[in-house]
VMD Tcl script that draws the C-alpha trace (Angstrom):
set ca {
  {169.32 153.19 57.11}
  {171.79 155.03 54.49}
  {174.10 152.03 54.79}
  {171.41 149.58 54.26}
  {170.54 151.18 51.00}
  {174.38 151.34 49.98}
  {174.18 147.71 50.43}
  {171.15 147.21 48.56}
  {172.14 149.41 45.76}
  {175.63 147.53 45.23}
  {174.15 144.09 45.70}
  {171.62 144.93 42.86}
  {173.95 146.44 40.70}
  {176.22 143.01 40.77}
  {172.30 141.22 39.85}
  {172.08 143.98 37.37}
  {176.15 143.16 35.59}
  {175.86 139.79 35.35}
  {172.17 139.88 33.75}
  {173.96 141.91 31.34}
  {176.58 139.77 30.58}
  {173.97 136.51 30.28}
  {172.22 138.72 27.88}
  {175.34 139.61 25.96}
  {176.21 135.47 25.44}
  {172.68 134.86 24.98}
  {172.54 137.27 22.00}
  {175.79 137.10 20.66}
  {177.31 133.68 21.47}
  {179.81 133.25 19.25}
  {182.09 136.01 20.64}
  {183.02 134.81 23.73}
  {182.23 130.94 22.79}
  {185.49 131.81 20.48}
  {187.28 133.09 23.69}
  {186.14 129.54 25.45}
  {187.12 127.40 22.38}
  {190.93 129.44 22.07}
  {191.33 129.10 25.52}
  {190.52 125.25 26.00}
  {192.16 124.52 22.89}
  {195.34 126.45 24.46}
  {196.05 127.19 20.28}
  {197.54 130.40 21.24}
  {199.77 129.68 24.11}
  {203.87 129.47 23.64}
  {204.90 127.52 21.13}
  {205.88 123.73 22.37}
  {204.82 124.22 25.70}
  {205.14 120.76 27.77}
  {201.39 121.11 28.94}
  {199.84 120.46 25.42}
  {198.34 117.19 26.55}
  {195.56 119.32 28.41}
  {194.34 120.96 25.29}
  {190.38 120.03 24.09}
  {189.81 120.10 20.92}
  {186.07 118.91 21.28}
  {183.29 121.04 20.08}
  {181.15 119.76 22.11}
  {183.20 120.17 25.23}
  {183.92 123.71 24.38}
  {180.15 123.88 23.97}
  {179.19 122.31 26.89}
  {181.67 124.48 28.79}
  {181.02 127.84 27.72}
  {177.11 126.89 28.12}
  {177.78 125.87 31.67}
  {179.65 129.49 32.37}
  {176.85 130.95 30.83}
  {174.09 128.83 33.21}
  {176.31 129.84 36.50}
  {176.17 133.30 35.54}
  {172.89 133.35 34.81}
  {172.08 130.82 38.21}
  {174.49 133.86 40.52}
  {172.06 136.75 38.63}
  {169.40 135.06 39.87}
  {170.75 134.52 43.42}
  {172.13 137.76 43.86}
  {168.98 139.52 42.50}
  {166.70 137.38 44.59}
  {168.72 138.59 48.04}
  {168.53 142.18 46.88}
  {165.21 142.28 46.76}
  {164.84 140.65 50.08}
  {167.21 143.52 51.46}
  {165.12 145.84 50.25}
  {161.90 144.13 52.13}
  {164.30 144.02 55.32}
  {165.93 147.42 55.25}
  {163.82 148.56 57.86}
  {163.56 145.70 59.93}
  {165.13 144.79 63.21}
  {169.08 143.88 62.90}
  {168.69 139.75 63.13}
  {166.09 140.03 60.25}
  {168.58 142.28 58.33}
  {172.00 139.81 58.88}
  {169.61 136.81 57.91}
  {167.88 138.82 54.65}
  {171.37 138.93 53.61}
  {172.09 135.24 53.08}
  {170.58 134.44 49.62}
  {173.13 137.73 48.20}
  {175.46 136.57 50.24}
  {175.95 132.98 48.70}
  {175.19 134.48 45.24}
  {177.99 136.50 45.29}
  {180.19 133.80 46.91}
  {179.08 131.64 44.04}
  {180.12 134.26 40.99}
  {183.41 134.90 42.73}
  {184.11 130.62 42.58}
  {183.20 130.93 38.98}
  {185.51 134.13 38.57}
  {188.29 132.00 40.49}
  {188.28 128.81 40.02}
  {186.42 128.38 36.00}
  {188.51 131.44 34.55}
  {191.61 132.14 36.98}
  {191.67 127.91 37.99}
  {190.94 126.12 35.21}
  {191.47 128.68 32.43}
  {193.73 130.68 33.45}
  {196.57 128.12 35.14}
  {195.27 125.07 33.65}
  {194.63 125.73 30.02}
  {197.66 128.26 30.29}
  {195.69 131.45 29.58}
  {197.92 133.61 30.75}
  {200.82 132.57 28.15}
  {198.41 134.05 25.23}
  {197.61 137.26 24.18}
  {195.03 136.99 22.51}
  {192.70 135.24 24.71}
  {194.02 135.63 28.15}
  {190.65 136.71 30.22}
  {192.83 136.86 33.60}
  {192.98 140.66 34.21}
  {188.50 140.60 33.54}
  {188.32 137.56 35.93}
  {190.72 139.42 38.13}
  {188.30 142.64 38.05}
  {185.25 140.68 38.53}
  {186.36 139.23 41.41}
  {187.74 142.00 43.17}
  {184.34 143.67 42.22}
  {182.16 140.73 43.56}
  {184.36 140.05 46.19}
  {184.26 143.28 47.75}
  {180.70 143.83 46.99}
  {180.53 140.46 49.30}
  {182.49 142.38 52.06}
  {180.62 145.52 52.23}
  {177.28 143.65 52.28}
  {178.38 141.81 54.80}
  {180.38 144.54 57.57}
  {178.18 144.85 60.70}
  {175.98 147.54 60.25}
  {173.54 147.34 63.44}
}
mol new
graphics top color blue
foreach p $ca { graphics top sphere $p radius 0.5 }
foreach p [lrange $ca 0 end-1] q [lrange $ca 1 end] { graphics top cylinder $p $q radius 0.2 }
display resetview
């Protein structure tokens, strides 16, 4: 039953982060829309860099893109939240009921750590050429959310019968 609750409690704590950050780009957008907009403009990345051609300068796009981040943050919160809570229903239950109340956490963490690696370490990161700047390279946060959520996703899911 201890484990159970460890499992629970880290689960809900990954709900419990990424509420936080949804609230923090709800209520102050325009800090990390800036990060978006640097980073798909690629404005700070090495000078005369042969991979210009993939900058956006579109408002719009960078809009659209940091309000999609922001809607599969808030869409993984909601997930991951959701399967805590049924954990919680389950922790006493029989082991089958326990693996299969761990399904809805389960694919809300899988689906934070696609946005950690593929929107920020993918697209951002290697695409947009985020790691040549220094001041917007978001690689070493992605990198730390996804070792967070991805062994968060592990430990929920080691056999515990």
């Amino acid at each position: 039953m201890n484990l159970r609750l460890c499992k629970i409690a880290i689960t809900a704590l990954s709900s419990v982060f990424l509420l936080v950050v949804v609230f923090n780009n709800l209520t102050d957008p325009n800090s990390n829309y800036q990060f978006v907009r640097h980073v798909l403009s690629m404005d700070t990345t090495f000078p005369g860099n042969a991979a210009m051609y993939r900058a956006v300068q579109t408002p719009l796009v960078h809009k659209a893109f940091y309000a999609s981040i922001i809607g599969w943050e808030a869409l993984c919160c909601g997930l991951i939240g959701a399967g805590a809570l049924k954990l919680w229903r389950a922790r006493g239950a029989a082991a089958a009921e326990w693996r299969k109340a761990k399904e809805l956490a389960s694919i809300g963490l899988t689906a934070s750590l696609v946005q950690w690696y593929f929107a920020f370490m993918t697209v951002g990161g290697e695409w947009f050429l985020m790691w040549q700047s220094r001041a917007w390279n978001g690689q070493d946060a992605a990198g730390r959310m996804f070792l967070f959520v991805g062994i968060s996703l592990l430990f929920l899911n080691q056999p515990d019968d």
